[in-house]
TITITOR-388837 format. One record per atom (N, C-alpha, C): z, x, y. Coordinates in steps of 0.05 Angstrom, whole numbers, padded with zeros to 5 digits, always signed. Each point is the difference from the previous one (the first is absolute). Example, Ala and Ser with C-alpha at 12.3 -4.5 7.8 and 13.67 -1.06 7.14 Angstrom:
2
+00156+00264-00114;+00000-00018+00024;+00000+00018+00024;-00014-00007+00021;+00001+00016+00024;+00014-00015+00022;
***
This chain:
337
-00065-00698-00291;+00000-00009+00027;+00018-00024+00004;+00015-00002+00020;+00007-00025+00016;-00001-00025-00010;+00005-00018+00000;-00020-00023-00004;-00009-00020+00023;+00002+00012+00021;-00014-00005+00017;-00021+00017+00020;-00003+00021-00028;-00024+00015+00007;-00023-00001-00012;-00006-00024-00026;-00020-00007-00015;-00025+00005+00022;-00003+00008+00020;-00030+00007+00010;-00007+00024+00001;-00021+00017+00000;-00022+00018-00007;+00007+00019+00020;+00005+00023-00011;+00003+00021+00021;-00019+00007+00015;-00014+00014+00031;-00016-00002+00009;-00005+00027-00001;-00028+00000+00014;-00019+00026-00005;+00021+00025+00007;+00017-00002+00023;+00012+00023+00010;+00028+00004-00021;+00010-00028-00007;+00031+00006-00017;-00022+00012-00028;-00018-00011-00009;-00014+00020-00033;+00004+00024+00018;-00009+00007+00015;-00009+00035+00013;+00017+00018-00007;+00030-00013+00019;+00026+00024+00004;+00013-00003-00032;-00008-00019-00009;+00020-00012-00038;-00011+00025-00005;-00021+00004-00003;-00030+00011-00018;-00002+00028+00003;+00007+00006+00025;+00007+00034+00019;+00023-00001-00015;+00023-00007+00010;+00020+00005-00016;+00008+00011-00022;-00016-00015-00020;+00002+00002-00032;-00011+00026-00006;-00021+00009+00016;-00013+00025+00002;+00016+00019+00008;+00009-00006+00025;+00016+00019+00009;+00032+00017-00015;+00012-00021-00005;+00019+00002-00011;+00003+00017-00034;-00027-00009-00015;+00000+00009-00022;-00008+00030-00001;-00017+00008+00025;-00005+00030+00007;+00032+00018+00006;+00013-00022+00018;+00020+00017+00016;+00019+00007-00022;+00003-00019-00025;+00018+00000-00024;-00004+00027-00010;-00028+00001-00008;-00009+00032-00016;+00005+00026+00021;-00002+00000+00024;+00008+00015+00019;+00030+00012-00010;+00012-00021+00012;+00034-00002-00005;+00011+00013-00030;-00014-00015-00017;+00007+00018-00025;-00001+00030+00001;-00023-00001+00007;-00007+00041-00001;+00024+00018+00017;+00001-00021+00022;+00023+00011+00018;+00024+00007-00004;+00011-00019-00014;+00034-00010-00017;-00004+00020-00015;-00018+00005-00015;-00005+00031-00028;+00011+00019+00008;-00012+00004+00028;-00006+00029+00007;+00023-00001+00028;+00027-00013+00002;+00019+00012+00024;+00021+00008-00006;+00008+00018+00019;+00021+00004-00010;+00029-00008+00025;-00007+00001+00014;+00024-00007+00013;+00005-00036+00003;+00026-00001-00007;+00015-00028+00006;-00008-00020+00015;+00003+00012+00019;+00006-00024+00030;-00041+00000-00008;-00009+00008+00001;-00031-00005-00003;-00015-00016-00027;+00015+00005-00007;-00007-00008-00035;+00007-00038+00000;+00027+00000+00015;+00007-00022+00007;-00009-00026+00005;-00019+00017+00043;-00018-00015+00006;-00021-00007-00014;-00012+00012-00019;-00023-00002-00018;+00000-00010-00016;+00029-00010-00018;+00000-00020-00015;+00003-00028+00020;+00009-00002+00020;-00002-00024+00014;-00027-00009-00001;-00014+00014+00012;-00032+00006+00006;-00008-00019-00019;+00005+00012-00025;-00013-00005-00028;+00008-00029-00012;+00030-00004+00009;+00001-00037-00005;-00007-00014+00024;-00012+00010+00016;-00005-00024+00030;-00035+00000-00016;-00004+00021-00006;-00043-00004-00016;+00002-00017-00016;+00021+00005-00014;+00005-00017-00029;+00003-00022+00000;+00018-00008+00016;+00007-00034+00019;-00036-00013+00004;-00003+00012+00019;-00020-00002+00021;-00024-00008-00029;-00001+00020-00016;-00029-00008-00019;+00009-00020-00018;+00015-00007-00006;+00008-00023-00022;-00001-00024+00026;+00012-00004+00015;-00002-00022+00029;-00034-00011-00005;-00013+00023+00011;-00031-00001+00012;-00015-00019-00039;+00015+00020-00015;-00018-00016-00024;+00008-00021-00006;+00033-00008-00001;+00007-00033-00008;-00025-00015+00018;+00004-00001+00030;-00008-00011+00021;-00044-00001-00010;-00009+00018-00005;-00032-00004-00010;+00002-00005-00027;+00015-00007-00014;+00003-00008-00022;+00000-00037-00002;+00017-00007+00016;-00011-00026+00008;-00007-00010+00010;-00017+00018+00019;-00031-00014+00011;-00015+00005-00017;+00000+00010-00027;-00024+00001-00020;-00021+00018+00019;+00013+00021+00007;-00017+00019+00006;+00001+00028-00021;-00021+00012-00004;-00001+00015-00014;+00009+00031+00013;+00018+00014-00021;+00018+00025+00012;-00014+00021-00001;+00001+00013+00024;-00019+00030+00005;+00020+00022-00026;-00019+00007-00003;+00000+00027-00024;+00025+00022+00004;-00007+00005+00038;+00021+00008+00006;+00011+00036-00016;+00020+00014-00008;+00007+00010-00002;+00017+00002-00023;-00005+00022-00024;+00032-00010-00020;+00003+00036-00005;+00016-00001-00020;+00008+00025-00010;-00016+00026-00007;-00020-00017-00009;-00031+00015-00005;-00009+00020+00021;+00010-00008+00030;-00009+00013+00021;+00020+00023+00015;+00020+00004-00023;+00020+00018+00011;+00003+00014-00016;+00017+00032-00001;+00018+00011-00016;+00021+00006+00000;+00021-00013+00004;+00027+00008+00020;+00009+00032-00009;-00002+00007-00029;+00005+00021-00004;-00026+00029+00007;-00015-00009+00013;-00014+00027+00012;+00016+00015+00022;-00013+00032+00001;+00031+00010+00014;-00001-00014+00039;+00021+00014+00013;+00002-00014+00023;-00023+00017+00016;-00009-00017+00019;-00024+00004+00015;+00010+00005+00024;+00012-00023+00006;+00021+00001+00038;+00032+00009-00001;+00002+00001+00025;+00031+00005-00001;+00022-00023+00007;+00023-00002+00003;+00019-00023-00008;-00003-00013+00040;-00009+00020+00022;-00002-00011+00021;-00015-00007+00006;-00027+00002-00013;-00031-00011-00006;+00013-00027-00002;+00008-00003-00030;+00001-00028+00002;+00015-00015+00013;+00024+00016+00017;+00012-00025+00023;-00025-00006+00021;-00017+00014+00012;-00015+00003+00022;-00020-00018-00010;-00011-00002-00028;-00013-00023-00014;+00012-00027+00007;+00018-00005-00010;+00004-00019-00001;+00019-00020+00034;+00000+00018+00016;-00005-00009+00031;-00022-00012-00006;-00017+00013-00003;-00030-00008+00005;+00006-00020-00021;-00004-00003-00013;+00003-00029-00021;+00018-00013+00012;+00010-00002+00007;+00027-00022+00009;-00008-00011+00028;-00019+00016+00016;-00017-00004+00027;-00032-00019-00003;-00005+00006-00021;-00023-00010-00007;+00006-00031-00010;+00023+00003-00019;+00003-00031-00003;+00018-00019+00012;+00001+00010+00022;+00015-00008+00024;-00022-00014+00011;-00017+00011+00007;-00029-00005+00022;-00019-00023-00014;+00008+00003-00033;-00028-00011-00017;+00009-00031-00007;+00032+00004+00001;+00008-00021-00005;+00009-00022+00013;+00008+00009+00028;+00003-00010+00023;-00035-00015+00003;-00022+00016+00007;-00027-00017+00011;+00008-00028-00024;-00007+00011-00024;+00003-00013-00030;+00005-00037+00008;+00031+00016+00014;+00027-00035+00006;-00021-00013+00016;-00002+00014+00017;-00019-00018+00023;-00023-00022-00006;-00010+00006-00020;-00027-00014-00012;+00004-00022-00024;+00032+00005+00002;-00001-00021-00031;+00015-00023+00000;-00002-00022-00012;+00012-00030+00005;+00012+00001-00023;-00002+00004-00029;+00005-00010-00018;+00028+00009+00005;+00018-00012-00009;+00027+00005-00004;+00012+00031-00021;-00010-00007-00022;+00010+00019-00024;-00018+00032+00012;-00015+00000+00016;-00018+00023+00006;+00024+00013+00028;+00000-00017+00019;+00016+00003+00021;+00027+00007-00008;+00015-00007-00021;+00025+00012-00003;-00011+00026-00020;-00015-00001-00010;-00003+00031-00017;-00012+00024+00029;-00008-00007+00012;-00005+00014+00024;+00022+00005+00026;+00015-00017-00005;+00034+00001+00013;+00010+00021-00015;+00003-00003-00025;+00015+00012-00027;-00008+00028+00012;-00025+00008-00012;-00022+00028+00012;+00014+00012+00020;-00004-00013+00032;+00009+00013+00021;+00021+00007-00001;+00025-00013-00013;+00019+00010+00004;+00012+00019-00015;-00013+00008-00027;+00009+00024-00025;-00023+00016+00017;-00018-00001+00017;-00017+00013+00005;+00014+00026+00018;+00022-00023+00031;+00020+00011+00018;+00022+00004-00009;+00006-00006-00030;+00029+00015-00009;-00014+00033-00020;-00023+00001-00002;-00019+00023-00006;-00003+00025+00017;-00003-00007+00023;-00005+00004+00028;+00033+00018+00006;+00010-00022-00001;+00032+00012+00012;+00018+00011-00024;-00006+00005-00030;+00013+00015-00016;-00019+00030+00002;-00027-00003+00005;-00017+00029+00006;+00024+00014+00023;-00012-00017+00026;+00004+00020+00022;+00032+00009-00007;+00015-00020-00002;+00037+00018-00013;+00000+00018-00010;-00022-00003-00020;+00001+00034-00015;-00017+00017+00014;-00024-00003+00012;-00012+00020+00021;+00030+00007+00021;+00013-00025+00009;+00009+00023+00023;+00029+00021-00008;+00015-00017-00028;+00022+00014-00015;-00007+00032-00006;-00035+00000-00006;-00007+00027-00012;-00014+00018+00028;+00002-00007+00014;-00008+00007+00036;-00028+00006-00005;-00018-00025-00020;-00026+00002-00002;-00014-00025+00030;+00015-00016+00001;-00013-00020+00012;-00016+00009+00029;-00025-00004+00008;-00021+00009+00018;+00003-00016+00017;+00013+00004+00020;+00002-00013+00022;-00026+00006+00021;-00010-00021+00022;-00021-00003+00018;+00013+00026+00017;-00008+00009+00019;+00010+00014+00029;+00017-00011+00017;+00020+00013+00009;+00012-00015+00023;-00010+00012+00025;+00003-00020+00014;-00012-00004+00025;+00012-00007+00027;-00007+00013+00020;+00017-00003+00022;-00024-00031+00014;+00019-00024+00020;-00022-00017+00004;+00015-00010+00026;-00017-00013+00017;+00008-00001+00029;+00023-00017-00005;+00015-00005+00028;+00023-00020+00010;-00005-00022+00004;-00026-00005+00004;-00009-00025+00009;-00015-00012-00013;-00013-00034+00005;-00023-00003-00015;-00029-00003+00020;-00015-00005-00009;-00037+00005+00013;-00017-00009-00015;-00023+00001+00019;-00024-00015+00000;-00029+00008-00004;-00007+00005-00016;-00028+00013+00008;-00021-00014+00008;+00001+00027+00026;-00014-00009+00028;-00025+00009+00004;-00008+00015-00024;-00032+00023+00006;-00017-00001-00028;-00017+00002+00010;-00019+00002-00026;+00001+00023-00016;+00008+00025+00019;+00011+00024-00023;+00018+00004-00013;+00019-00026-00007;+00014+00003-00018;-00009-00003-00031;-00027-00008+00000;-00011-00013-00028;-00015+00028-00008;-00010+00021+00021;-00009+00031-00011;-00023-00002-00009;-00009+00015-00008;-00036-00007-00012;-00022+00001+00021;-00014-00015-00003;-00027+00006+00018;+00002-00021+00022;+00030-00010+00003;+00010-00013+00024;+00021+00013+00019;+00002+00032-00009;+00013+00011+00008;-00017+00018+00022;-00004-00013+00023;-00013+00036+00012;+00006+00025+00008;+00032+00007-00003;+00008+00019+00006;+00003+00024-00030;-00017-00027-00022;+00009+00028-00020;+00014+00005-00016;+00032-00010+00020;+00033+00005-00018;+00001-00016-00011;+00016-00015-00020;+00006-00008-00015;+00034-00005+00004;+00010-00021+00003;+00032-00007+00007;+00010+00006-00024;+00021+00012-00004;+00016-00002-00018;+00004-00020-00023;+00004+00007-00015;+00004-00023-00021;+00020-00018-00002;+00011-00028-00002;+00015-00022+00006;+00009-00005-00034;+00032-00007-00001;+00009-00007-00020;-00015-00009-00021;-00012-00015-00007;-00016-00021-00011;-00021+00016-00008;-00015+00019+00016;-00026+00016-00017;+00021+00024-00021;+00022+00013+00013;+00014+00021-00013;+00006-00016-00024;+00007-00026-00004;+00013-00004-00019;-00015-00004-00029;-00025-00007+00010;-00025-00007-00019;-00006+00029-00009;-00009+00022+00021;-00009+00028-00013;+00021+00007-00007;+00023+00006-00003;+00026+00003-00019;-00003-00007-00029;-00002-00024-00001;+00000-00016-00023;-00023+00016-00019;-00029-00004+00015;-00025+00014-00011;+00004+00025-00006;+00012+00013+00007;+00006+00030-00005;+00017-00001-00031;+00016-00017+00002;+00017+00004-00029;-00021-00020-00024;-00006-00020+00006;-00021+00000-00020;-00012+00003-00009;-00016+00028+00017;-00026+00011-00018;+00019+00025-00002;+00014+00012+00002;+00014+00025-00006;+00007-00001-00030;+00013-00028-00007;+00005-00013-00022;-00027-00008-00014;-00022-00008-00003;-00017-00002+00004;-00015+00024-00014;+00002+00024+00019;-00010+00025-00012;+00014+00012-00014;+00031+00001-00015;+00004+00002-00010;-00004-00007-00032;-00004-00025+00008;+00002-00025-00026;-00033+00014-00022;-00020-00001+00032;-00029+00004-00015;-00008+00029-00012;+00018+00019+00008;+00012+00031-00009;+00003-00007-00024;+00024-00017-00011;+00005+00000-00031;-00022-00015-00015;-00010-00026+00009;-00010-00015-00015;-00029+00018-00012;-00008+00024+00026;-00026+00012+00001;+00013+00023-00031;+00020+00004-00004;+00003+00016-00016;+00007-00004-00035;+00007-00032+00002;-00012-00018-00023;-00019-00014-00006;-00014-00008+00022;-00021-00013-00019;-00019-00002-00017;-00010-00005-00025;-00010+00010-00020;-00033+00006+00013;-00019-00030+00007;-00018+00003+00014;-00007+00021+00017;-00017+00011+00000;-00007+00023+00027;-00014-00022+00023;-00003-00019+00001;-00007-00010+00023;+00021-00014+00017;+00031-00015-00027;+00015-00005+00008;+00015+00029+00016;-00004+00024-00010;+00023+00020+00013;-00018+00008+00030;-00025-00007-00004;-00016+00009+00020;+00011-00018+00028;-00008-00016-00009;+00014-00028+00021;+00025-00001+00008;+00017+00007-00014;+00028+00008+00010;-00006+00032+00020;-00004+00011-00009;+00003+00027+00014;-00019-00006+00036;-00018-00026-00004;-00011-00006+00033;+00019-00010-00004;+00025-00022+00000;+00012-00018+00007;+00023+00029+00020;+00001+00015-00020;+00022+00024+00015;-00011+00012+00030;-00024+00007-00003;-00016+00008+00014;+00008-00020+00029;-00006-00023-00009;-00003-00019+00020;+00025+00000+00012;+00026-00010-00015;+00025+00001+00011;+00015+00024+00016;-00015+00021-00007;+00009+00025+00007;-00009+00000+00036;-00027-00013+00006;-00020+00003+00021;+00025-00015+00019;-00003-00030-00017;+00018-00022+00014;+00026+00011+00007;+00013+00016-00013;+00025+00008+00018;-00001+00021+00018;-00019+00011+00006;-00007+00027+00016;-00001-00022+00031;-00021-00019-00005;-00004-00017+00024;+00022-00012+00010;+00015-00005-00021;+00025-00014+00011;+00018+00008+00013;+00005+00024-00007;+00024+00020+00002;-00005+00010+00034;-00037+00002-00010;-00011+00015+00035;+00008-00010+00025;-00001-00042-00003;+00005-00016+00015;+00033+00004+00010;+00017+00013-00012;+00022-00005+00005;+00009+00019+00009;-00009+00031-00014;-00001+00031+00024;-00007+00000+00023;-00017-00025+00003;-00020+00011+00022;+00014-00021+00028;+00026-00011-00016;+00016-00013+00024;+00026+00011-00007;+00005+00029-00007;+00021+00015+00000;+00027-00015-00021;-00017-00020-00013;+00019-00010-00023;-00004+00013-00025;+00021+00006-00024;+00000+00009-00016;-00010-00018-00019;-00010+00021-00020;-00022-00032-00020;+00018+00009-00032;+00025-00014+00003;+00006-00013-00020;-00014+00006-00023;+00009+00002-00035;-00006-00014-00012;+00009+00013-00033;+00003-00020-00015;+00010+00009-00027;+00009+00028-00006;+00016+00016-00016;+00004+00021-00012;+00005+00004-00026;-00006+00010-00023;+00003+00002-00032;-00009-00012-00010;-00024-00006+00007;-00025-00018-00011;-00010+00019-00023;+00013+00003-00016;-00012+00028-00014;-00012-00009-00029;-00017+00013-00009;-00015-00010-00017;-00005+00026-00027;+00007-00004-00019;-00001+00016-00020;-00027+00012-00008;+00000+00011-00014;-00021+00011-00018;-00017-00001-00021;+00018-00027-00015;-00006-00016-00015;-00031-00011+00004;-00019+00000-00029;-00028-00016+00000;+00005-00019-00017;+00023+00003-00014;+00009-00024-00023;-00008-00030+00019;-00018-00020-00009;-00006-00016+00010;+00024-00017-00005;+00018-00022+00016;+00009-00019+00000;-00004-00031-00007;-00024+00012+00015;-00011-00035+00014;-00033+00001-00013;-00002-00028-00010;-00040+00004-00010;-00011-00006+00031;-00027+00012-00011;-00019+00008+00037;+00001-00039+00008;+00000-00018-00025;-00001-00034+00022;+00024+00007+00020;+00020+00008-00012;+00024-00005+00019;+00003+00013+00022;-00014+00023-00004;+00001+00015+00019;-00030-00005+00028;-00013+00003-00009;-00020-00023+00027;+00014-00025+00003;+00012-00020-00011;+00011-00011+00006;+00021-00001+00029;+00014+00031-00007;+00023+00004+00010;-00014+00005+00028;-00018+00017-00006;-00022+00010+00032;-00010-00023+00015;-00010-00021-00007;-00007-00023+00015;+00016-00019+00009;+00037-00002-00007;+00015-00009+00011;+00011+00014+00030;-00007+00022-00009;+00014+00026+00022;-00020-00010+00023;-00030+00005-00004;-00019+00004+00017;+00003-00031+00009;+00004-00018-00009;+00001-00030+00016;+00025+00001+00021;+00018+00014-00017;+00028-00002+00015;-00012+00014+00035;-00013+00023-00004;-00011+00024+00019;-00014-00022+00022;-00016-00011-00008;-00026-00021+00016;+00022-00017+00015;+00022-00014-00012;+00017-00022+00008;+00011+00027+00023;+00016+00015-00011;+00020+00011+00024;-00021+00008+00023;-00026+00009+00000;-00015+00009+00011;-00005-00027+00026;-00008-00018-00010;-00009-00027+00011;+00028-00010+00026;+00015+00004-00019;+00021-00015+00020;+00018+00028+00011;-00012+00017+00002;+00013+00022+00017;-00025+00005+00022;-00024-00007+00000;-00021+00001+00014;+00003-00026+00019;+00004-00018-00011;+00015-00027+00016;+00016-00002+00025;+00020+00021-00007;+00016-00001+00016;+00010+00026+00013;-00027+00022-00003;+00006+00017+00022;-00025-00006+00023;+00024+00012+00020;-00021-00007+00025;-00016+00015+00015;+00000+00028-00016;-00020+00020+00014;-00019-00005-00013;-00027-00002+00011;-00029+00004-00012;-00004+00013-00017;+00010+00032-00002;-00007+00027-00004;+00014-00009-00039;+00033-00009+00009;+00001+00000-00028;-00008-00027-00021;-00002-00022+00022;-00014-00020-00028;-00026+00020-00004;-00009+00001+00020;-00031+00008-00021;-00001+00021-00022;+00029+00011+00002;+00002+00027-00020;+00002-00015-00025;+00020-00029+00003;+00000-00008-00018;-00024-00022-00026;-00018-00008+00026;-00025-00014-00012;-00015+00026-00019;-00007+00021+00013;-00010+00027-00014;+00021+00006-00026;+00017+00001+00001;+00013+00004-00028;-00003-00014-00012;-00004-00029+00010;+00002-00025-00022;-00030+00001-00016;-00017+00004+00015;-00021+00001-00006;-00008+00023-00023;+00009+00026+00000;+00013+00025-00013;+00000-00021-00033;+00028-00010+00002;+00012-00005-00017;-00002-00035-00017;-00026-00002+00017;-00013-00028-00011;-00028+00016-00017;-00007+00016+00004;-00018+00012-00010;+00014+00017-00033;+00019+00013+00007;+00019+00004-00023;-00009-00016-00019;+00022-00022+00007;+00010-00026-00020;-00026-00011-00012;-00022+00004+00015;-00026-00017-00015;-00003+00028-00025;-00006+00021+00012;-00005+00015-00026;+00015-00005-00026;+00033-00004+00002;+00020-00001-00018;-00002-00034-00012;-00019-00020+00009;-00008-00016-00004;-00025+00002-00029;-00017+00022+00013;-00021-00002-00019;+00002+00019-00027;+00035+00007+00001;-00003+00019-00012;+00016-00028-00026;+00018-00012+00008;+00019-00016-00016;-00024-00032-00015;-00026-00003+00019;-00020-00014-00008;-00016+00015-00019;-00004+00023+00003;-00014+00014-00030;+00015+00006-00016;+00023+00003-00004;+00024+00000-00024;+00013-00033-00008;-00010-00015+00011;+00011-00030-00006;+00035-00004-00004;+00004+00017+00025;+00032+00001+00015;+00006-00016+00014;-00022-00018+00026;+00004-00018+00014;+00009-00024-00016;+00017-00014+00002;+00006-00021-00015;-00011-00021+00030;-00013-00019-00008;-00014-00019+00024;+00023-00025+00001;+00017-00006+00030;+00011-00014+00008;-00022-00032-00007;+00024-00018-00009;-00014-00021+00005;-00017-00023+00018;-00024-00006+00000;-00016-00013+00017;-00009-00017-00002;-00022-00015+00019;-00004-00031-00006;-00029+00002-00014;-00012-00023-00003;-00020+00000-00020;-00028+00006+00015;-00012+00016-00003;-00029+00000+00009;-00021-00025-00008;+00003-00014+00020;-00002-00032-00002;-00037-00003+00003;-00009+00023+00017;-00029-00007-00001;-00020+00026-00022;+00022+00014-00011;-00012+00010-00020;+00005-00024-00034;+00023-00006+00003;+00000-00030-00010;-00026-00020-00008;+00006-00001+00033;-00029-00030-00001;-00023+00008-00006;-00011+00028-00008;-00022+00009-00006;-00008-00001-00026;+00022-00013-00021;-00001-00004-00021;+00000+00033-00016;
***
């Protein structure tokens, strides 16, 4: 550190250090399996980038809890991968992955900056965002070079601008005529988005359900499919049902392969980042649409998929998979001697 950072990192900079170190050492064993198993160039490419921005990113996060004399999460090593098991996904799987990775730590790392003072934390979170948005923009080049990239709907939209003047524009049980107004940029853009993440999503829980050694881990994957499969039906509906086309991934294809890759920690692991990611997009796409009809579709899913994540919770607590984030001292179990 600095030397004018000799003070104590705070509860929120340990958090994102501490996520990090976790995160990154998962995304490493990911990436390996990936690099094994591609075959085309321009993809193989992005994926070694991928793999030194994790690499960066987890050596950063440990120098940095290394001298706060904090102790390093367990985290992820070689043990939890096989890069040579055969391939599971296909080479456009993992561009469409790693959007989603390059979107996620866009979002995680951005809140992250917001909360932190220390100096050496704030430029590693500068560092982040921006291998995060050069992640981001080496994906989509190759999505749109390979005419994979998923674009939202285009949309015809008035000449003018306006005001809303009526209470039936919000729809729901403030609506008394029933209809429902069309959908406005801002909701399309959110159910767009949701549509390609759980499509991706049900893909992902397709393969993982077809490695995992556990039968409760493959069981749990195969609801995670279940679930994602529901979630894009709803999504897709919302966007037929305003004569927009519902978008979303193609060659998400998934082999045949049961050769396990990944051990079942990594893989619940991998399910409870997805399903947090799901709650977050859920939350702030419920936020900011303005029909009744569809936040509340969205509180019901969340709810869906908060119920999920607790099961996949009790499953990684009876296998002693949860690794427990660090916390403060139970001060009146303490004083009880």
């Amino acid at each position: 550190m600095s030397e004018k950072n000799n003070m104590r990192l705070t509860s929120s900079e340990i958090a994102v250090v501490w996520s990090t170190y976790q995160n990154n050492s998962f995304s490493i064993c990911i990436l390996k399996y990936f690099l094994a198993n591609v075959d085309d160039h321009e993809i193989k490419s992005v994926l070694q980038f991928a793999l030194e921005v994790s690499s960066k990113n987890l050596e950063y996060s440990k120098n940095i809890l290394n001298e706060d004399n904090q102790p390093l999460p367990i985290g992820f090593t070689d043990a939890d991968v096989s890069p040579n098991a055969p391939r599971l996904f296909s080479d456009s799987f993992y561009l469409y992955y790693l959007k989603n990775m390059s979107k996620v730590g866009l979002s995680v790392y951005g809140v992250a900056l917001a909360t932190s003072a220390h100096s050496d934390v704030r430029a590693f979170l500068s560092q982040a965002i921006q291998t995060s948005t050069d992640l981001y923009n080496k994906t989509a080049e190759t999505l749109l070079s390979k005419g994979l990239f998923v674009r939202p709907p285009y949309v015809t939209t008035p000449d003018h601008v306006d005001f809303v003047d009526e209470k039936s524009y919000l729809g729901g049980i403030l609506n008394l005529t029933n209809k429902n107004r069309p959908l406005n940029v801002i909701e399309i853009t959110h159910i767009e988005a949701n549509v390609e993440t759980n499509s991706l999503g049900k893909a992902l829980m397709t393969g993982l359900a077809q490695v995992a050694k556990s039968k409760k881990v493959r069981t749990y994957c195969l609801k995670g499919k279940e679930i994602a499969t529901k979630h894009v039906q709803v999504f897709s509906t919302m966007l037929t049902e305003n004569d927009l086309p519902s978008p979303m991934p193609w060659d998400l294809e998934v082999t045949a392969s049961t050769v396990t890759p990944f051990s079942d920690k990594l893989i619940m692991f991998h399910t409870s980042l997805i399903i947090a990611s799901s709650i977050s997009n859920y939350a702030t796409a419920s936020a900011a649409s303005l029909r009744t009809d569809i936040a509340t579709s969205y509180i019901r899913l969340t709810t869906e998929t908060a119920q999920f994540a607790k099961n996949g919770v009790d499953i990684m607590i009876k296998n002693a998979w949860l690794e427990q984030p660090p916390q403060i001292p139970d001060h009146k179990r303490l004083a009880k001697g």
